[in-house]
N, C-alpha and C positions, 0 to 999 in steps of 0.2 A: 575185927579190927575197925574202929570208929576212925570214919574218914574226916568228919565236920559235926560241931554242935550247931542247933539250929535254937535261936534262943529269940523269943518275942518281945520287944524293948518298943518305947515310947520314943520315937526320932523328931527331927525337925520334918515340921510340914512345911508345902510348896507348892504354892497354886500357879496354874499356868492360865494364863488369859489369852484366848487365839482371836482375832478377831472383832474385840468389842467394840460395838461403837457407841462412841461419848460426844452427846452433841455441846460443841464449843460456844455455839453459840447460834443465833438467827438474823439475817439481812431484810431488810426489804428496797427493791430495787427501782422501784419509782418506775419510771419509762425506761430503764436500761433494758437490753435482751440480757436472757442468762447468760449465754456463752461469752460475751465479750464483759460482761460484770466478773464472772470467774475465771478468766486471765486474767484480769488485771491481777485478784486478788491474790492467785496464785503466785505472781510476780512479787508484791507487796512480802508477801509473807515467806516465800524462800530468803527475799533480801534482808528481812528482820527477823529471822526466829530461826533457829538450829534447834530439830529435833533431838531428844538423848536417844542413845543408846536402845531400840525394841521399840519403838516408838513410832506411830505407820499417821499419815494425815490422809483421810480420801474427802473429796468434794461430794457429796450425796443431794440426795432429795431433787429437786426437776431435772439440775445438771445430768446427774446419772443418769435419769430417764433420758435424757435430752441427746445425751452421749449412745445412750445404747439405741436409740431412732435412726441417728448418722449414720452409723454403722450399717442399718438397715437399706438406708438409702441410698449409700454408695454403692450397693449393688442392686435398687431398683430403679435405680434412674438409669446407669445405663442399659439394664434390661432391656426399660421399657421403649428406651430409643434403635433399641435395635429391632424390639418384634415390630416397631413403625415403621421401621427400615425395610424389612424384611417382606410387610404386607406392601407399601410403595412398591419394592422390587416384581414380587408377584403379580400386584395389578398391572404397572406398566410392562413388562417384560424386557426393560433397560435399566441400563446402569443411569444414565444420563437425566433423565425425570424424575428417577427415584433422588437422586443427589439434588438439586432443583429445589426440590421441596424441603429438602432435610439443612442446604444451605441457607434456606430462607426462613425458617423457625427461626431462630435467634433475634429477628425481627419484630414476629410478633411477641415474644417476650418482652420486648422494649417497656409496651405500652404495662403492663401488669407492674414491672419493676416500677416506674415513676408512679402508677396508681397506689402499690404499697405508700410509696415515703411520701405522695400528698395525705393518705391516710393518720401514717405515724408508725404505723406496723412493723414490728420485729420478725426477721426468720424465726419458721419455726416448723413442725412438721404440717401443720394443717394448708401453713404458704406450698410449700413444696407439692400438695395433694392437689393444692389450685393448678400449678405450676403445669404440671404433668396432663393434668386433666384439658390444662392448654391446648397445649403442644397436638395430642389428638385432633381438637375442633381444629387449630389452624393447618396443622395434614388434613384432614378432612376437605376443607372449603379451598387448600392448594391443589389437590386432586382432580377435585370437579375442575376449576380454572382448565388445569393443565389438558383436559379430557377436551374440551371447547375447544382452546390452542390448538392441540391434533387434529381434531376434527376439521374447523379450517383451513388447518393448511394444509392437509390430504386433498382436500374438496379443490382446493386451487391447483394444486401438483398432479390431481387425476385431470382435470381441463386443459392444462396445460398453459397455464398462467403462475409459476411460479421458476424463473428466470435470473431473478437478482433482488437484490437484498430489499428494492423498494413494494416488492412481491409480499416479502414474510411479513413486512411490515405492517401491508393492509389485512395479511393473514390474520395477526396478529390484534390489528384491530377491531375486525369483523369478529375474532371468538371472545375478546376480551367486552364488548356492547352486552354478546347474548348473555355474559355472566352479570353484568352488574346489576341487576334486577335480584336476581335470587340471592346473592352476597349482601345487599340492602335487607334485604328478608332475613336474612339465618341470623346476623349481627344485630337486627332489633328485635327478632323473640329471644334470640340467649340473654342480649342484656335486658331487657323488660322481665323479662324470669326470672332473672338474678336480683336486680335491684333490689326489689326489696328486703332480700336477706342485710342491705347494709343496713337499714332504719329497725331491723329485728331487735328483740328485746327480752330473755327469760334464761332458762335452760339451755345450755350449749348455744349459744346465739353468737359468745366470744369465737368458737371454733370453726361455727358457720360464716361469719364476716370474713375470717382470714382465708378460706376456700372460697369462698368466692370474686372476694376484690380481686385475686390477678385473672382471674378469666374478665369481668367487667372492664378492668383496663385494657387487659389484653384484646380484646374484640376489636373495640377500635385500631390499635395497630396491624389487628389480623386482618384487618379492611384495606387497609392501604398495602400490604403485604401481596395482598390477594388480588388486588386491583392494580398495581401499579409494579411490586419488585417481582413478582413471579415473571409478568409479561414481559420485563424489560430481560430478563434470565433468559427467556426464552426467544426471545427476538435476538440476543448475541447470538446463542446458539446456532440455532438455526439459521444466520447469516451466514456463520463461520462454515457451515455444514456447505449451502448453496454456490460459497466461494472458492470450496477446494474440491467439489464437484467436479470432473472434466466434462466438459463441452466437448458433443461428440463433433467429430471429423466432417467438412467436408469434402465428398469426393466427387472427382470428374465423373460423368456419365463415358460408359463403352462405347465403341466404333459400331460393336452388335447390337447395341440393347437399342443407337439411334436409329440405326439402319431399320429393325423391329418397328421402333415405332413409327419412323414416318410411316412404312409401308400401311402399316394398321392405321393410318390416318388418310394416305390413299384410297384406302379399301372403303374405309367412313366415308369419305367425300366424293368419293367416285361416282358418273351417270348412273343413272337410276330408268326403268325402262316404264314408259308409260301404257298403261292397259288400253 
């Protein structure tokens, strides 16, 4: 019994296209960054152009590169502020110092963001490698500070010269003198080091400037960071520490412990027998 004829016939053909990409066209973007040149144009062109029907638009070439680094970076930047965290915490063995230093980074950033746009420079991953690369040097050079700070004012609270708040202050000042000598030092070999990667010229010379300008800017603000907002960080602190400190007790001397001593000051003072 024949269930079906199976019969070989010439049909309509039907190509299927997954994927291709058809380049539209080419930009060149003068001094714009990628990223905010391709929103715009993304905007532009949803509001004037309806695709048909299977019809896909992707943005390619740096964007895409550009797009898949972000991606990257949103999960190494905050890594990398946390293994900072994490080594601060270790070294001081407080919460309080390790915060100190980690509230006061955003400072020395100042100085690198304004260094970019006196440059002209665009975000871009090689900015962000400066960036990061920062943030290290100025925990580094907050560390030492803060290591001086302790030190002083241990040195005055073991003597017993640390009382009230005008105590921490000169604590404060005596560890903040011993550093500025070596913070003069670390901020003119990194920038003298640096420098002249800006006047550089050839092969990757574009990707070396942009790593380096924010540490060059940044230095100087990591100076004033270092010198100046850590100590005053730490001079709150430690005020506040000094003032909710209790002040021990004072108590009456015993009826026994006077009666004790006169007697023992009789006994000192007492004739003495001549030989």
């Amino acid at each position: 019994m024949d269930v079906a004829d199976v019969e070989a016939v010439a049909g309509r053909l039907r190509a299927i296209y997954v994927d291709v990409h058809v380049v539209a066209g080419d930009a060149t973007l003068g001094e714009r960054d990628v990223g905010g040149y391709v929103e715009e144009a993304k905007r532009l062109v949803s509001d004037r152009m309806v695709l048909p029907t299977g019809y896909t638009l992707v943005w390619s070439g740096q964007y895409e590169f550009m797009e898949r680094v972000a991606e990257r970076m949103r999960i190494v930047v905050p890594v990398t502020l946390g293994i900072i965290f994490l080594l601060l915490y270790l070294n001081f063995r407080g919460l309080a110092e390790s915060l100190i230093v980690m509230l006061a980074l955003p400072f020395s950033l100042v100085g690198g963001i304004w260094f970019l746009w006196l440059l002209g420079y665009n975000t871009s991953v090689a900015v962000w490698v400066g960036f990061i690369a920062l943030a290290g040097v100025a925990a580094e050079t907050g560390v030492i500070m803060l290591i001086y700070l302790d030190e002083a004012f241990h040195r005055r609270s073991l003597g017993g010269r640390m009382r009230s708040a005008g105590d921490v202050a000169e604590a404060v000042r005596e560890g903040a003198l011993e550093r500025l000598r070596p913070v003069v030092m670390t901020v003119t070999a990194i920038t003298a080091g640096l420098a002249p990667i800006l006047w550089s010229s050839g092969t990757g010379a574009d990707v070396m400037k942009r790593i380096a300008s924010p540490m060059v800017g940044g230095m100087i603000s990591a100076t004033v960071l270092t010198l100046v907002v850590i100590p005053a960080i730490y001079l709150l602190w430690r005020s506040w520490q000094i003032k909710r400190r209790p002040e021990a007790p004072v108590e009456e001397p015993s009826p026994l412990l006077e009666s004790l001593t006169s007697r023992l000051l009789e006994e000192h003072e007492g004739p003495t027998l001549d030989r």
